[in-house]
PyMOL Python script that loads the backbone (N, CA, C, O; Angstrom):
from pymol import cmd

cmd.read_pdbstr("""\
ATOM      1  N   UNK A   1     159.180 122.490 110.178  1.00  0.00           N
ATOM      2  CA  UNK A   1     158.341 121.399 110.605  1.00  0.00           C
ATOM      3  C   UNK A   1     158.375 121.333 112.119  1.00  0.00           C
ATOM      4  O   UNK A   1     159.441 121.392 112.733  1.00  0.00           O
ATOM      5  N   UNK A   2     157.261 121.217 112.683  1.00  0.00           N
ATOM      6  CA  UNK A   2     157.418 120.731 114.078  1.00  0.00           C
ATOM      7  C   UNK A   2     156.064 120.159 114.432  1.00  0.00           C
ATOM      8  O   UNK A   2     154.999 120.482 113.906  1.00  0.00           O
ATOM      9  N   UNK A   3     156.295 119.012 115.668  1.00  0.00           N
ATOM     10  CA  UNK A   3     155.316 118.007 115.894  1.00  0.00           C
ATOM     11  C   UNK A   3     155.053 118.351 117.791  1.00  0.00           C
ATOM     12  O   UNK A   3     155.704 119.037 118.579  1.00  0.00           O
ATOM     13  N   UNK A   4     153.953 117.607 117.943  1.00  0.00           N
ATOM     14  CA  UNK A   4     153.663 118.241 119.219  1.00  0.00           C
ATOM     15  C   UNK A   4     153.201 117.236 119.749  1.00  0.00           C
ATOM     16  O   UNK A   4     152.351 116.921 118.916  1.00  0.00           O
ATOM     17  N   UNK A   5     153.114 116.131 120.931  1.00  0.00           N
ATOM     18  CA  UNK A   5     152.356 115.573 121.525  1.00  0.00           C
ATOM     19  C   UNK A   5     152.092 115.563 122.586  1.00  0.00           C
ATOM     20  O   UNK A   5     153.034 115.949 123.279  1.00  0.00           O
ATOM     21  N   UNK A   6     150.836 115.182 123.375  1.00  0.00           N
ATOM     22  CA  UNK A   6     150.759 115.718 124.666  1.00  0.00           C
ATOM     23  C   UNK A   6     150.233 114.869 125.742  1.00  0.00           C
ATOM     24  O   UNK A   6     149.093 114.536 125.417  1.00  0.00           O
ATOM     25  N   UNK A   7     150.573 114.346 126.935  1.00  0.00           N
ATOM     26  CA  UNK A   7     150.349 112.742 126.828  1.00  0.00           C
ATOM     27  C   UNK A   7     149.749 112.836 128.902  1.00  0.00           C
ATOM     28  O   UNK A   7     149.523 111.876 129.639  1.00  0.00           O
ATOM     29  N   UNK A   8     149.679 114.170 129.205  1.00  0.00           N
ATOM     30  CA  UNK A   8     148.984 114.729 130.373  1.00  0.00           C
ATOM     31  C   UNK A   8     148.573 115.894 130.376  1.00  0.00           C
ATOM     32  O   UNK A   8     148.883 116.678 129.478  1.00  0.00           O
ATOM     33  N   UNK A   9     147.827 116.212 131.345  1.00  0.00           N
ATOM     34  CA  UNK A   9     147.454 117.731 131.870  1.00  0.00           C
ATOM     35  C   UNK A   9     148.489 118.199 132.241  1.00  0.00           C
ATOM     36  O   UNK A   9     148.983 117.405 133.042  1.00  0.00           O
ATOM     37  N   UNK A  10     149.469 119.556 132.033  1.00  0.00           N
ATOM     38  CA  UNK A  10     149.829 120.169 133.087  1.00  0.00           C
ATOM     39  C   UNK A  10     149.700 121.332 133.368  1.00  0.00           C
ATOM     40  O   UNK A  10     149.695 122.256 132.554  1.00  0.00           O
ATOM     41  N   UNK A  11     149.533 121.456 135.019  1.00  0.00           N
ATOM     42  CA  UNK A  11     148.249 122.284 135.233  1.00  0.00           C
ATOM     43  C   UNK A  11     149.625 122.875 136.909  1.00  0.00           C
ATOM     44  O   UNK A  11     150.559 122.193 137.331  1.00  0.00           O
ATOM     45  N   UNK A  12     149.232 124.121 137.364  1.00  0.00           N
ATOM     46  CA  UNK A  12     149.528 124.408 138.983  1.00  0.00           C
ATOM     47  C   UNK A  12     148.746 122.797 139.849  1.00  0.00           C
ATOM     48  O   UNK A  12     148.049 121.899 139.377  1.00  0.00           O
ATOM     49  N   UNK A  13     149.166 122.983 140.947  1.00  0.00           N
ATOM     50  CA  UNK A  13     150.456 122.981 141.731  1.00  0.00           C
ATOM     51  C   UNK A  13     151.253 122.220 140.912  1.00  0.00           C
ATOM     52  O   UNK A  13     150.678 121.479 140.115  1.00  0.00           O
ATOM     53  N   UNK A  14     152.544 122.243 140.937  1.00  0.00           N
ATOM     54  CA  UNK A  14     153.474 121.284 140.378  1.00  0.00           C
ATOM     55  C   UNK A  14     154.696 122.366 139.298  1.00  0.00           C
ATOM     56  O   UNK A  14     154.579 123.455 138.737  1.00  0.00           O
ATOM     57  N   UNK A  15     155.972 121.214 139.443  1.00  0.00           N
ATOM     58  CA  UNK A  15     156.529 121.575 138.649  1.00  0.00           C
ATOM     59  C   UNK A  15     156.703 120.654 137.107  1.00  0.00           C
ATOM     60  O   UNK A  15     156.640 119.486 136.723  1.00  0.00           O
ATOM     61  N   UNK A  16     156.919 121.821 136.637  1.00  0.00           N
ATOM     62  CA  UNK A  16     157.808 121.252 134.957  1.00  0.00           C
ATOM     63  C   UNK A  16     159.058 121.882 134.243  1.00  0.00           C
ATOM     64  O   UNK A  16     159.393 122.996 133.840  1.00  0.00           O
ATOM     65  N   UNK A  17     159.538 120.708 134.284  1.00  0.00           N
ATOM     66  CA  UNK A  17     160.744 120.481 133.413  1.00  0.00           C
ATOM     67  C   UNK A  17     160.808 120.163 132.033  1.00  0.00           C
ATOM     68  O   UNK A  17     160.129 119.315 131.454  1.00  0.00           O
ATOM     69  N   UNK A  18     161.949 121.138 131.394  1.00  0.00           N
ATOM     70  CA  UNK A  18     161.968 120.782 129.992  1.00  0.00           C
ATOM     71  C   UNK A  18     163.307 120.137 129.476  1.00  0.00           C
ATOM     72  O   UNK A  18     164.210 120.902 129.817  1.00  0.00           O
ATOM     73  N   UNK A  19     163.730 119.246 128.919  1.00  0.00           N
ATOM     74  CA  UNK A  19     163.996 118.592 128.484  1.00  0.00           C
ATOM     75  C   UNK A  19     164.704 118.505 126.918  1.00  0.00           C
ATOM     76  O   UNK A  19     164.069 117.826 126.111  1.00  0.00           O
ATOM     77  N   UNK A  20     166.000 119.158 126.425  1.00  0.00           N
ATOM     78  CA  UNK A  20     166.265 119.262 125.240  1.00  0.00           C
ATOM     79  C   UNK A  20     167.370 118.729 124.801  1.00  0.00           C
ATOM     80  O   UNK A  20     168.504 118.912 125.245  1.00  0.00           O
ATOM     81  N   UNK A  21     166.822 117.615 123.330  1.00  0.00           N
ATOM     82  CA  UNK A  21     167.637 117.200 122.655  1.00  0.00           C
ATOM     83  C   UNK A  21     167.734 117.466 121.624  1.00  0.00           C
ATOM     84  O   UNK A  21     166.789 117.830 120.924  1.00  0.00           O
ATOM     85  N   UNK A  22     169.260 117.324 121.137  1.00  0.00           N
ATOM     86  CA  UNK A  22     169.653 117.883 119.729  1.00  0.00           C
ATOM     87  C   UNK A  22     169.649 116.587 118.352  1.00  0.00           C
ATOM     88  O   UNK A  22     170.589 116.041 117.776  1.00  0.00           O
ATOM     89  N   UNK A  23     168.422 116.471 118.224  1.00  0.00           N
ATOM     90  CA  UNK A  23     168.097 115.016 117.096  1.00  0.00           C
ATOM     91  C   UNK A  23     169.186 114.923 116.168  1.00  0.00           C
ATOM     92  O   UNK A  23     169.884 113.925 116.342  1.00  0.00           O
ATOM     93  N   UNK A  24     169.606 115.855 115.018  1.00  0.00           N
ATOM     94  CA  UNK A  24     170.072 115.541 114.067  1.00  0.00           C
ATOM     95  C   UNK A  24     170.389 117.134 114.112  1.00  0.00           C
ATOM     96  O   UNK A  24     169.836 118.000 114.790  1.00  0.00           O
ATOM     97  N   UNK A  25     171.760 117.280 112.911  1.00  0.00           N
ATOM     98  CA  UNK A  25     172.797 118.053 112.810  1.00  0.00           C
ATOM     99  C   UNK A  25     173.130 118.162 111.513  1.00  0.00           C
ATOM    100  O   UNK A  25     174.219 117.667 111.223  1.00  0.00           O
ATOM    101  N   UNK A  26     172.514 118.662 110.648  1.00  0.00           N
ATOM    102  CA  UNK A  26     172.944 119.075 109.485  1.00  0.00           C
ATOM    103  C   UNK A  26     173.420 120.120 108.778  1.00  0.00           C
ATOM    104  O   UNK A  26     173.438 121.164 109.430  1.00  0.00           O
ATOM    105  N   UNK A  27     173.777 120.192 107.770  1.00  0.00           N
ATOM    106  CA  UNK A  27     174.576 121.124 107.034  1.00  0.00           C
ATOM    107  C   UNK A  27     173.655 122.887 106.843  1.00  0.00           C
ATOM    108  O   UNK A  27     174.012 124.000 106.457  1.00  0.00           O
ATOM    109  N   UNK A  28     172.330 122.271 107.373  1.00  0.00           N
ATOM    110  CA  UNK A  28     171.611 123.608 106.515  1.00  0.00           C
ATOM    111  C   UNK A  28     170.377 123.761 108.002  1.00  0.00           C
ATOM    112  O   UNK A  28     169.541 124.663 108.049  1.00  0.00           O
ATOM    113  N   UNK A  29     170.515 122.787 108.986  1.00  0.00           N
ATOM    114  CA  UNK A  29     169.467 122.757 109.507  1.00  0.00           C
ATOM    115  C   UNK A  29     169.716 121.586 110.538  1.00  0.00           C
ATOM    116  O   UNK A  29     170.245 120.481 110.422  1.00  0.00           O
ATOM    117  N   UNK A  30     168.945 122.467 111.919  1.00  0.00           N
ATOM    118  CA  UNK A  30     169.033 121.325 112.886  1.00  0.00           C
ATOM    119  C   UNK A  30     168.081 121.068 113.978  1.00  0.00           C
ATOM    120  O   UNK A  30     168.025 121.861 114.918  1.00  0.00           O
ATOM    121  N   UNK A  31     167.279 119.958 113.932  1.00  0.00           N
ATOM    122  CA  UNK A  31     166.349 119.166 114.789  1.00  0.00           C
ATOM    123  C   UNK A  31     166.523 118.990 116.048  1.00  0.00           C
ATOM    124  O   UNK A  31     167.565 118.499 116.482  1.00  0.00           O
ATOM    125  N   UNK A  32     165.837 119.249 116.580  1.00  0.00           N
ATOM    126  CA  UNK A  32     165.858 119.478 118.448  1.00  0.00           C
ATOM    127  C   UNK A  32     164.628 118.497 118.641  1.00  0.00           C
ATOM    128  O   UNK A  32     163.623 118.573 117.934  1.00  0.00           O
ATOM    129  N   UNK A  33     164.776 117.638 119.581  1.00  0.00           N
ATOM    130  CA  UNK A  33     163.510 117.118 120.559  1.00  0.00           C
ATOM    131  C   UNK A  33     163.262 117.354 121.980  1.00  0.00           C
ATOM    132  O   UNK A  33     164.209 117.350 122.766  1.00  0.00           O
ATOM    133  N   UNK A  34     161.897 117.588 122.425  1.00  0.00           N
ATOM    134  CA  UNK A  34     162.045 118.485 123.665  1.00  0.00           C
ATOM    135  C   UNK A  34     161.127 117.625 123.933  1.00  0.00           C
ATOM    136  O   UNK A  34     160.399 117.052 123.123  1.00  0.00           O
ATOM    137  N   UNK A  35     161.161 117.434 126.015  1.00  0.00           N
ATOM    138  CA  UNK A  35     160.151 117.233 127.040  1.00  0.00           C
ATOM    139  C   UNK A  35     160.098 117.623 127.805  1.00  0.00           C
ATOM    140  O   UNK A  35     161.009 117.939 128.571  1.00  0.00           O
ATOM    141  N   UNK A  36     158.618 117.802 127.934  1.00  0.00           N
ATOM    142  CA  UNK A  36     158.072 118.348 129.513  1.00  0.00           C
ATOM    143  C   UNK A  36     157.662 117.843 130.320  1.00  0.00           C
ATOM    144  O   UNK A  36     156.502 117.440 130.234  1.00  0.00           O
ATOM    145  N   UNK A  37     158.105 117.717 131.000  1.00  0.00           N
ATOM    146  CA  UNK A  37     158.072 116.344 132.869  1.00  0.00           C
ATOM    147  C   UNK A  37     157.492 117.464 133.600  1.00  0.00           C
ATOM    148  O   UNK A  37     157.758 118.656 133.756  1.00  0.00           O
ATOM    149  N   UNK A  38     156.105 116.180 134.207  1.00  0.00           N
ATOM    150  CA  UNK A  38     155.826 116.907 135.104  1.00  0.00           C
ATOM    151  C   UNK A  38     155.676 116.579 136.272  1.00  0.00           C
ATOM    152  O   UNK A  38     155.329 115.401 136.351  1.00  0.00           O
ATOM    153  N   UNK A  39     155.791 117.151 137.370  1.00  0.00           N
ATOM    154  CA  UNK A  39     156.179 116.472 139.210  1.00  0.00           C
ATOM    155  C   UNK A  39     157.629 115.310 138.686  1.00  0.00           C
ATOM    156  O   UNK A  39     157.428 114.158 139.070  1.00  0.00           O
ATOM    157  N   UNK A  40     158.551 115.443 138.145  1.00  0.00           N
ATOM    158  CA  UNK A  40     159.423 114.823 138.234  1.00  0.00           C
ATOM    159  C   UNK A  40     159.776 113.798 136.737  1.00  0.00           C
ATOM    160  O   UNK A  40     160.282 114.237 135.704  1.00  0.00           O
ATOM    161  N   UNK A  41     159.391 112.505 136.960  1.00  0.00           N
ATOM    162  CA  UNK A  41     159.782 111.560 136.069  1.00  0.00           C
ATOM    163  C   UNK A  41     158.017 111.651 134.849  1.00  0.00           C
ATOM    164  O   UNK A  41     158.113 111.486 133.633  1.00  0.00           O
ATOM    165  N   UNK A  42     157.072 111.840 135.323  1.00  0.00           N
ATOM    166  CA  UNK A  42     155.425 111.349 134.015  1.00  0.00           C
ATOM    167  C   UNK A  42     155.664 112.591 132.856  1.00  0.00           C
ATOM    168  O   UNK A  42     155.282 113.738 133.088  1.00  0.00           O
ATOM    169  N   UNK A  43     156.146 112.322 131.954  1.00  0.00           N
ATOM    170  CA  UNK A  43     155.999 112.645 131.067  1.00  0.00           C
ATOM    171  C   UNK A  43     154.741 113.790 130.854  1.00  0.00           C
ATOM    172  O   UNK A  43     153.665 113.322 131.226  1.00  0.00           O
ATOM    173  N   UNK A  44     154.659 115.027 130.395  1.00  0.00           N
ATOM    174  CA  UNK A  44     153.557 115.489 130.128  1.00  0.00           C
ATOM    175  C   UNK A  44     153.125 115.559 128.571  1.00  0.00           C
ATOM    176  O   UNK A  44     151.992 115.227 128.220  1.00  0.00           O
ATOM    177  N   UNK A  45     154.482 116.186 127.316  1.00  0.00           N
ATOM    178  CA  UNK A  45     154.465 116.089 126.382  1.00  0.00           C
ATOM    179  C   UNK A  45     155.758 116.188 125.316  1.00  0.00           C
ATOM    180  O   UNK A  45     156.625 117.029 125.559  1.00  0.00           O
ATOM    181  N   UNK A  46     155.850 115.569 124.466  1.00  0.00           N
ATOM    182  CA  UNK A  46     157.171 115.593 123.569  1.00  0.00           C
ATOM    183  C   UNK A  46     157.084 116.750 122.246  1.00  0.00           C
ATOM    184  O   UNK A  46     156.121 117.478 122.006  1.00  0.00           O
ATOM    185  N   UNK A  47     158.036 116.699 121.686  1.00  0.00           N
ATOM    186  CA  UNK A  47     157.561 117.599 120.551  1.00  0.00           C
ATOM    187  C   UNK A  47     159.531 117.284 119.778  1.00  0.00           C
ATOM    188  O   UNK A  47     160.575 116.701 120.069  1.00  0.00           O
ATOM    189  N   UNK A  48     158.991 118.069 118.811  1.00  0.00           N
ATOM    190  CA  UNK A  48     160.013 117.972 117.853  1.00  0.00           C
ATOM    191  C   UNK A  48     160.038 119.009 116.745  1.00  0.00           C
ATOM    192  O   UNK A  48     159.121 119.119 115.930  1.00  0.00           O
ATOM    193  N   UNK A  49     161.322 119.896 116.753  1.00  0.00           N
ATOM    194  CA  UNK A  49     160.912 121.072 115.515  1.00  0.00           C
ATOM    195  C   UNK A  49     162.466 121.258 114.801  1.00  0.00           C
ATOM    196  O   UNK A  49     163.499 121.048 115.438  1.00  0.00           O
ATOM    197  N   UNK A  50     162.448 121.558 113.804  1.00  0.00           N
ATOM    198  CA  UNK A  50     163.533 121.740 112.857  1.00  0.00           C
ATOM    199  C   UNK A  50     163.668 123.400 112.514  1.00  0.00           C
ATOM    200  O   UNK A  50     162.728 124.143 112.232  1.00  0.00           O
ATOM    201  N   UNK A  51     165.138 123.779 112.621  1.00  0.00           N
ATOM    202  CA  UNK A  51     165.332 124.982 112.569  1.00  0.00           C
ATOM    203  C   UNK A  51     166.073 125.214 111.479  1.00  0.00           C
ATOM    204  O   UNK A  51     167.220 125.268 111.924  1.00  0.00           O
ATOM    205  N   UNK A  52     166.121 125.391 110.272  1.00  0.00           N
ATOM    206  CA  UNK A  52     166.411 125.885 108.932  1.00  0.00           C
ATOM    207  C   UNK A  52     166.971 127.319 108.669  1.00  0.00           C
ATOM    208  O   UNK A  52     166.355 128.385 108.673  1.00  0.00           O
ATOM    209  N   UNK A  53     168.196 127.095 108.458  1.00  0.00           N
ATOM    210  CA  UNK A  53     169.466 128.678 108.387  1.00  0.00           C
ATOM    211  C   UNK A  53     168.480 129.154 107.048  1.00  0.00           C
ATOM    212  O   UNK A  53     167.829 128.427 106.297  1.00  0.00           O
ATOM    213  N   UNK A  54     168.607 130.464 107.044  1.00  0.00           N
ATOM    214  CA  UNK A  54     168.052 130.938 105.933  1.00  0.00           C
ATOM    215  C   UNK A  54     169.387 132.008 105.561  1.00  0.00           C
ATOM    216  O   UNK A  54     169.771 132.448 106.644  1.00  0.00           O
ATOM    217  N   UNK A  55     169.985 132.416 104.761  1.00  0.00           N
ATOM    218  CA  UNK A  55     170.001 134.095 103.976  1.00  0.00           C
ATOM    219  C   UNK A  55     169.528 134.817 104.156  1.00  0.00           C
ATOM    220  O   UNK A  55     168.674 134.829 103.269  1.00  0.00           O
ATOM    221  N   UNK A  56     169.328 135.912 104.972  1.00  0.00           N
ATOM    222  CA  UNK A  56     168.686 137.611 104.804  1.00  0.00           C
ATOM    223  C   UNK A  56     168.422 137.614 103.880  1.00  0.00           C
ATOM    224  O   UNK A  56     167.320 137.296 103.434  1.00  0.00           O
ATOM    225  N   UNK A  57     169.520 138.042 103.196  1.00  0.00           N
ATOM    226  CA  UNK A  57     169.500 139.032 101.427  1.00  0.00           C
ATOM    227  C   UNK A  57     169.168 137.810 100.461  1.00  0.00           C
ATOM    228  O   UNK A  57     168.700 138.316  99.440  1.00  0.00           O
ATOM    229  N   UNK A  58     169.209 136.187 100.312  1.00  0.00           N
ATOM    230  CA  UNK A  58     168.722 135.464  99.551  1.00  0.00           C
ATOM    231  C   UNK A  58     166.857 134.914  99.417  1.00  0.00           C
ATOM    232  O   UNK A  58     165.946 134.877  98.590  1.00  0.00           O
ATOM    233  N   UNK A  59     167.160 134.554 100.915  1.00  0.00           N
ATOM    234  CA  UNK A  59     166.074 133.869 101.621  1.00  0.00           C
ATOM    235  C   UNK A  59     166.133 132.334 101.294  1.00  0.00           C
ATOM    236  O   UNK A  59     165.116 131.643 101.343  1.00  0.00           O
ATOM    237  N   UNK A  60     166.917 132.012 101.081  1.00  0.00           N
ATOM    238  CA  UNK A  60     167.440 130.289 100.665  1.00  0.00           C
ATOM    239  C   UNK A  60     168.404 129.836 101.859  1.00  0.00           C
ATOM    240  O   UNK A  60     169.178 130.613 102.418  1.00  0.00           O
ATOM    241  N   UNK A  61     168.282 128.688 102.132  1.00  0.00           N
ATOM    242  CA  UNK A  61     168.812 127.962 103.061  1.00  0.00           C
ATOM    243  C   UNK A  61     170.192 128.328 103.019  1.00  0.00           C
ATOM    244  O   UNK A  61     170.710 128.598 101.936  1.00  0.00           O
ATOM    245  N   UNK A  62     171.023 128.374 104.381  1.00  0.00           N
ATOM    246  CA  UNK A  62     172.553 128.992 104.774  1.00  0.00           C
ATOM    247  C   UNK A  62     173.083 127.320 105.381  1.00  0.00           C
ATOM    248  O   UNK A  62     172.482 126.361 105.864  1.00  0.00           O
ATOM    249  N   UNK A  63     174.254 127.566 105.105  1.00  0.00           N
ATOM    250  CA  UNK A  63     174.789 126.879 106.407  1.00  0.00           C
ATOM    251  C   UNK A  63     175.151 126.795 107.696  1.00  0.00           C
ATOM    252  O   UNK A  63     175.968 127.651 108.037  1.00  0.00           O
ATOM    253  N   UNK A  64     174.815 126.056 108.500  1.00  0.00           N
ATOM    254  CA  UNK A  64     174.886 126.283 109.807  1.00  0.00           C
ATOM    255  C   UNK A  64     176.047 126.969 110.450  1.00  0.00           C
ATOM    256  O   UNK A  64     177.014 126.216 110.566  1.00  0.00           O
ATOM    257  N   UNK A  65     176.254 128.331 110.960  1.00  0.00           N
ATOM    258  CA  UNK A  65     177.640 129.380 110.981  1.00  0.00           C
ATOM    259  C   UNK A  65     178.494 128.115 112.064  1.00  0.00           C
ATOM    260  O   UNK A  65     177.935 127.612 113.039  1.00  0.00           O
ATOM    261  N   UNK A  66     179.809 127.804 111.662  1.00  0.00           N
ATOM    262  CA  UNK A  66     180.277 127.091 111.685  1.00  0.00           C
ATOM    263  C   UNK A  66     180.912 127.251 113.677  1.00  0.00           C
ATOM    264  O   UNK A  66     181.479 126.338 114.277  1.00  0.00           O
ATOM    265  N   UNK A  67     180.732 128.004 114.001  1.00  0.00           N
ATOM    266  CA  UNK A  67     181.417 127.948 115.398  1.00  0.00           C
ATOM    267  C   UNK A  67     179.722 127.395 116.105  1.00  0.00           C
ATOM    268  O   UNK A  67     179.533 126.753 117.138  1.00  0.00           O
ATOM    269  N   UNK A  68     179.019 127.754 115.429  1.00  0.00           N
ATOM    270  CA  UNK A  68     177.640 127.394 116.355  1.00  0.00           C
ATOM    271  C   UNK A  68     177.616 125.625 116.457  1.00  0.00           C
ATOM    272  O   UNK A  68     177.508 124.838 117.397  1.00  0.00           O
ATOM    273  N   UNK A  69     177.830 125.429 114.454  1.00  0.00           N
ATOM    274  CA  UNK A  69     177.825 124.078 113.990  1.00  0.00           C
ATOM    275  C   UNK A  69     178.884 122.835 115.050  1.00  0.00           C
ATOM    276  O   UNK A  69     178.566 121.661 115.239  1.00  0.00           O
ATOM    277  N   UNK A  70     180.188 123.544 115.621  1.00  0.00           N
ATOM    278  CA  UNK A  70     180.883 123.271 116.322  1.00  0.00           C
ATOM    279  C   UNK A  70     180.556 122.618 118.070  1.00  0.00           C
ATOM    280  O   UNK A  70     180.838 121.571 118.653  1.00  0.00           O
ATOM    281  N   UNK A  71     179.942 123.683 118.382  1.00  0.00           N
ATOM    282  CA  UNK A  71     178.880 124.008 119.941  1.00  0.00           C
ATOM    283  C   UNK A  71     178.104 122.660 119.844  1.00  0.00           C
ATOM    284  O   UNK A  71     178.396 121.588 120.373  1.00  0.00           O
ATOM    285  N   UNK A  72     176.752 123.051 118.821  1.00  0.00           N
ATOM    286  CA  UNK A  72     175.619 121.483 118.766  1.00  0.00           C
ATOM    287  C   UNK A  72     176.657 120.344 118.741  1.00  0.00           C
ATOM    288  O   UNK A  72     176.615 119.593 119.715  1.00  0.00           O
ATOM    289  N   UNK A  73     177.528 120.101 117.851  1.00  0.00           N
ATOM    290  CA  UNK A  73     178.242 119.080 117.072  1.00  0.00           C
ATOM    291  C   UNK A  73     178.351 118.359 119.011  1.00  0.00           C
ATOM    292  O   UNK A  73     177.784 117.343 119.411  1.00  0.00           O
ATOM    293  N   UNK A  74     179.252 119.303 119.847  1.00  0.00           N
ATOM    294  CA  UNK A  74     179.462 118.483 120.856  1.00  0.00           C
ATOM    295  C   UNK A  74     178.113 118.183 122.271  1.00  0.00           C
ATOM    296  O   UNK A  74     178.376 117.798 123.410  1.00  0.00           O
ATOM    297  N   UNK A  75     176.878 118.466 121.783  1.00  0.00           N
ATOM    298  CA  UNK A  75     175.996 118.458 122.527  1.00  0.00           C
ATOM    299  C   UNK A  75     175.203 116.948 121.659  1.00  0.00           C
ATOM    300  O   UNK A  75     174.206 116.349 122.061  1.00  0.00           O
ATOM    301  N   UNK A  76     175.777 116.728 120.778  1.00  0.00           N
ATOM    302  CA  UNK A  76     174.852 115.576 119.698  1.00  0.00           C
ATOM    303  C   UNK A  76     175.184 114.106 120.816  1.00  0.00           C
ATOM    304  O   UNK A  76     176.054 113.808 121.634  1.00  0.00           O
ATOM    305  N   UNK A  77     173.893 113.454 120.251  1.00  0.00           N
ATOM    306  CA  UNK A  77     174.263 111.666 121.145  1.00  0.00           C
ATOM    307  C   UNK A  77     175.656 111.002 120.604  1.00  0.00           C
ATOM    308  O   UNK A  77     175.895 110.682 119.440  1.00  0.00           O
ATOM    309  N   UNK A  78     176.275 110.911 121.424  1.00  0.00           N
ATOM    310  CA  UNK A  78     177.527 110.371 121.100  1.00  0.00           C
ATOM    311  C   UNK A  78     178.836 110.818 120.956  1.00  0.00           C
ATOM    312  O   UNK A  78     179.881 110.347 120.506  1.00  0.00           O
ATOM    313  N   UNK A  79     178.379 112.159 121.611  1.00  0.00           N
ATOM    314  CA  UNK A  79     179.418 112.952 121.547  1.00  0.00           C
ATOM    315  C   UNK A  79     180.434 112.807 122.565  1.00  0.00           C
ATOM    316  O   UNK A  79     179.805 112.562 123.595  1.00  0.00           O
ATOM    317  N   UNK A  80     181.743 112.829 122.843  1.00  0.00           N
ATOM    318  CA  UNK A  80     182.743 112.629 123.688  1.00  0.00           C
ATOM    319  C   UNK A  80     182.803 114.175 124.499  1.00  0.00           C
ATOM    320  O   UNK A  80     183.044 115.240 123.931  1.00  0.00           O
ATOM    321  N   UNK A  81     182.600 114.051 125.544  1.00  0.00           N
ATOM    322  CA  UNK A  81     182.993 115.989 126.504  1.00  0.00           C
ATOM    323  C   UNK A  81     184.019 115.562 126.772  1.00  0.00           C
ATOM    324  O   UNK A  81     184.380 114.510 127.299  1.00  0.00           O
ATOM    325  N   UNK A  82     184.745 116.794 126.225  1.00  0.00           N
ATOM    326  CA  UNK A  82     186.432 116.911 127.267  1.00  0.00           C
ATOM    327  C   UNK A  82     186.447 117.331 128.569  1.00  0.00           C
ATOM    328  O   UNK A  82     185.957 118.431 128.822  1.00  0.00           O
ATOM    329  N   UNK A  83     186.879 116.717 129.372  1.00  0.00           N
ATOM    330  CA  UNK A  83     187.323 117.352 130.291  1.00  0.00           C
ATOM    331  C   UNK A  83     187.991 118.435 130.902  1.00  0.00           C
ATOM    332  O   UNK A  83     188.124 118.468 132.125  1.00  0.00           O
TER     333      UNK A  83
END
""", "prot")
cmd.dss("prot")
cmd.show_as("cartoon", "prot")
cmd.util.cbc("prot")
cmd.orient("prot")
């Protein structure tokens, strides 16, 4: 699944920035929300897409390989960084 919205032009001269968050964290699959700023703080467009582990040899949903699951886990809202 993924959603797209787009809420300016962005066009040269100028820069853009992207913007990535890790929505939700699940067992089989995990949701990212992204933005693109443009000249700084105006918003240009949001979006949102879900990335689903699959099996090679099944083709049925995997679980998220657990050192990766580890990585997002500390990038999620609310997460504590060690120092």
């Amino acid at each position: 699944m993924r959603t797209f919205r787009s809420y300016a032009p962005s066009e040269p001269p100028g820069d853009v920035i992207a913007g990535l968050l890790l929505e939700h964290l699940g067992k089989f699959s995990v949701t990212y929300r992204i933005g693109l700023f443009q000249d700084g703080d105006d918003v240009a467009a949001v979006g949102r897409f879900v990335h689903v582990y699959v099996d090679a040899r099944t083709r049925r949903p995997a679980e998220v390989p657990s050192q990766l699951h580890s990585c997002l886990h500390a990038l999620s809202p609310g997460a504590r960084l060690q120092p």
